[in-house]
N, C-alpha and C positions, 0 to 999 in steps of 0.2 A: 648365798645362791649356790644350786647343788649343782654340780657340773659333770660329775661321772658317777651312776651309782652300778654298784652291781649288787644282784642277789642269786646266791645260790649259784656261784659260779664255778664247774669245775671243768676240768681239760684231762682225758684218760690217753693213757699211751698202751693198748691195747687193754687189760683189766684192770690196772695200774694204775691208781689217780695222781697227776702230777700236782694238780691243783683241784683242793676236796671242800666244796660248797663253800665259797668265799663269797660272804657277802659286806658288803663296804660304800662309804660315800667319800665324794671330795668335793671340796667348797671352794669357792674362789678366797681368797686370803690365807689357802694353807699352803705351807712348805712340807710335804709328807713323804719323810722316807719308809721305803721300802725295804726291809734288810731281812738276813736271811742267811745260815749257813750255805754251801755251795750244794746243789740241788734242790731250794726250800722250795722254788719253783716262781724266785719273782722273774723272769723274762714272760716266761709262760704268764703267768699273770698278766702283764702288762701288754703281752700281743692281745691274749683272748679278750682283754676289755676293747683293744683295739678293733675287734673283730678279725685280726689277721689270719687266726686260727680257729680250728673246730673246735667250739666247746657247748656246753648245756649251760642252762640255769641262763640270768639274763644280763646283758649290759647297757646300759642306755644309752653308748655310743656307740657301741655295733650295731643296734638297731638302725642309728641313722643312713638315709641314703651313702654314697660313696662322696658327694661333692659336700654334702653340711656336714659330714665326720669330720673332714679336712679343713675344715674352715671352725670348725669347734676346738678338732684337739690338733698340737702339730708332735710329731713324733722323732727322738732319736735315738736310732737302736744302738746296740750293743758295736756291731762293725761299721768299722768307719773308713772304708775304700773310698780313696776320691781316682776315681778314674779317668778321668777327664781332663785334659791339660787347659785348664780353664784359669780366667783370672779368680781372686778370691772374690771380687765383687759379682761376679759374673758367678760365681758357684753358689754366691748367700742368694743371689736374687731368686737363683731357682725356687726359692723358697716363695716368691709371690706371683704365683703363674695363677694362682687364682683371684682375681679380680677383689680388690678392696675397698669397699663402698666408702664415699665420703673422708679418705684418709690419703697420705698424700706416699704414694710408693719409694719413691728414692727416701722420704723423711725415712720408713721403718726401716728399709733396709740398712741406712746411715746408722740410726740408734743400735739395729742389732749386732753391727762393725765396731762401733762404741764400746759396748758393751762386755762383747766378749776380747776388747784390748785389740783388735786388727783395723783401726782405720789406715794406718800407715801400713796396712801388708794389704789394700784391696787391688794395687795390678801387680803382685805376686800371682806365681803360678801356683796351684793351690797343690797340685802331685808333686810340685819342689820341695815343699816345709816336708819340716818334721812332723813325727805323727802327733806331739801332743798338738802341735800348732792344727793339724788338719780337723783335729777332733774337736778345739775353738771353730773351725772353719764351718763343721759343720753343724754344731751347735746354733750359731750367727744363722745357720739357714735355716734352722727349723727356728728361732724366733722372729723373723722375716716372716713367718705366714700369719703373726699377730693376732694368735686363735686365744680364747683364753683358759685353754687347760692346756698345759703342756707336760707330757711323758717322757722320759728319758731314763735309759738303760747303761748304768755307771757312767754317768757323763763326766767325771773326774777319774777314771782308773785312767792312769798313764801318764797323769798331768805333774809336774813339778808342785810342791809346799805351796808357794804363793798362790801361781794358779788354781788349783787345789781351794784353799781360801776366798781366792775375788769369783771364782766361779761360786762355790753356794753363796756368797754372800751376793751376788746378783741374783741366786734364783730367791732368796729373803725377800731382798727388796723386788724383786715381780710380784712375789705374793703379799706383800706388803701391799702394793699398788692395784689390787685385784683381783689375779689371775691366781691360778690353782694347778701347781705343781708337786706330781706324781716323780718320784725320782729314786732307782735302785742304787741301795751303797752297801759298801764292803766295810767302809771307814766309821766306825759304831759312836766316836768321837766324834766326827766331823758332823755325824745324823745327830746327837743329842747336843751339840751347840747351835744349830741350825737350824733345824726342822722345827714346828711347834706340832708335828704330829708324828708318831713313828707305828708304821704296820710293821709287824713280827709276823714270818712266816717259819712254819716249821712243819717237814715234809708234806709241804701243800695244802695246812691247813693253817686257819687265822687262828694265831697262838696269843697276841696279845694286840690290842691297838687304844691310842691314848696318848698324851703327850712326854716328852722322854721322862718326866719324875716317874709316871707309872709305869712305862713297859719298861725300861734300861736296868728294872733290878736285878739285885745279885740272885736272886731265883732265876727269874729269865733269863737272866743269860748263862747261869749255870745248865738251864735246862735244854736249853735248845742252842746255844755256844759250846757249850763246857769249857768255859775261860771267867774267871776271876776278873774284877774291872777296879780299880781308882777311880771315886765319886768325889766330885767335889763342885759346888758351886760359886760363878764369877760371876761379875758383872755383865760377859758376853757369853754369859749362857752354862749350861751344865757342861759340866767335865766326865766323858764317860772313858776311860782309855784300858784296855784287854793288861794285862798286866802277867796273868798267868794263867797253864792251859791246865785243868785239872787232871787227875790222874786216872781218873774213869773215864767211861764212856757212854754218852748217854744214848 
């Protein structure tokens, strides 16, 4: 099932394409990173599918009204201020302020505390924890709105090794279970043991997409990295790790 398609999608910052006719699908059972040297332009991506931003060309979830986008895709961006001297259960709920037919509300919110390892922090005050913990906090809340695509903008930068690990391996197992998750990474490893899909952007244009054996090659990411990688295949998946920065510049 196709849950976000875009065609022909681009975002200009005054003549300047940040993002240059990108067109793309996602399906429910994919785990799909996003990765990208820094300016490749995946935030801008992932807003303008959202509709948050001005952009041309189309997306089939900015199309939708404001209340069926929200109830299709749930969103977490890049900043993660919790401002609110709220408890942690009381900050995930926010996440179901929209009415969820036939399903039982305290259940999802419970699973989404599960999940991201906070049932024993839900009367924690959530502006107390630390930031990796906030950034669990609010992760837990954008899967509280039980849409089934979910987008998320580096939802592991900041996080410790472990965390780091039980986080993609829950967004696996989502997509395992259905739902179809869009997710930016910096971590080129962590996207090619994880993801069974990897978009490559390079200065705003779709440079490579396909499962990590074909975009993670050493052209690729010579080209649009300039870094050298260690390949090697496991049982838990490909081994892609940066190893060296080359000595040009692409």
């Amino acid at each position: 099932m196709t849950l976000l398609t875009l065609k022909d999608l681009s975002v200009r910052r005054g003549q300047c394409p940040v993002v240059d006719n990108v067109s793309l699908e996602i399906r429910s059972h994919e785990l799909v990173g996003l990765v990208g040297p820094n300016g490749a332009g995946k935030t801008t991506l992932l807003k303008a599918a959202l509709g948050l931003i001005e952009h041309s060309g189309d997306s089939s979830l900015a199309a939708l009204p404001l209340n069926e986008r929200s109830s299709t895709a749930a969103w977490m961006p890049q900043e993660r201020e919790i401002n609110w001297p709220i408890s942690v259960l009381e900050t995930v709920a926010l996440g179901q302020l929209l009415p969820t037919k036939n399903l039982d509300k305290n259940q999802i919110i419970n699973d989404a505390l599960d999940r991201t390892g906070l049932i024993n922090y839900r009367d924690r005050i959530s502006t107390e924890l630390s930031g990796g913990e906030q950034a669990r906090v609010l992760l837990a809340r954008a899967l509280a709105q039980n849409t089934p695509l979910i987008l998320a903008d580096e939802p592991i930068a900041g996080l410790d090794p472990a965390t780091q690990l039980t986080t993609m391996k829950m967004f696996a197992d989502m997509a395992k279970e259905g739902k179809g998750v869009l997710i930016s990474l910096h971590d080129l490893n962590l996207a090619a043991t994880f993801c069974n899909k990897i978009i490559m952007l390079d200065r705003g244009r779709l440079y490579a997409i396909g499962d990590p054996a074909q975009t993670m090659t050493d052209e690729n990411l010579e080209k649009v990295f300039n870094v050298r990688a260690y390949h090697a295949r496991t049982d838990n998946g490909i081994i892609c790790q940066p190893i060296e920065v080359l000595s040009h510049s692409n």
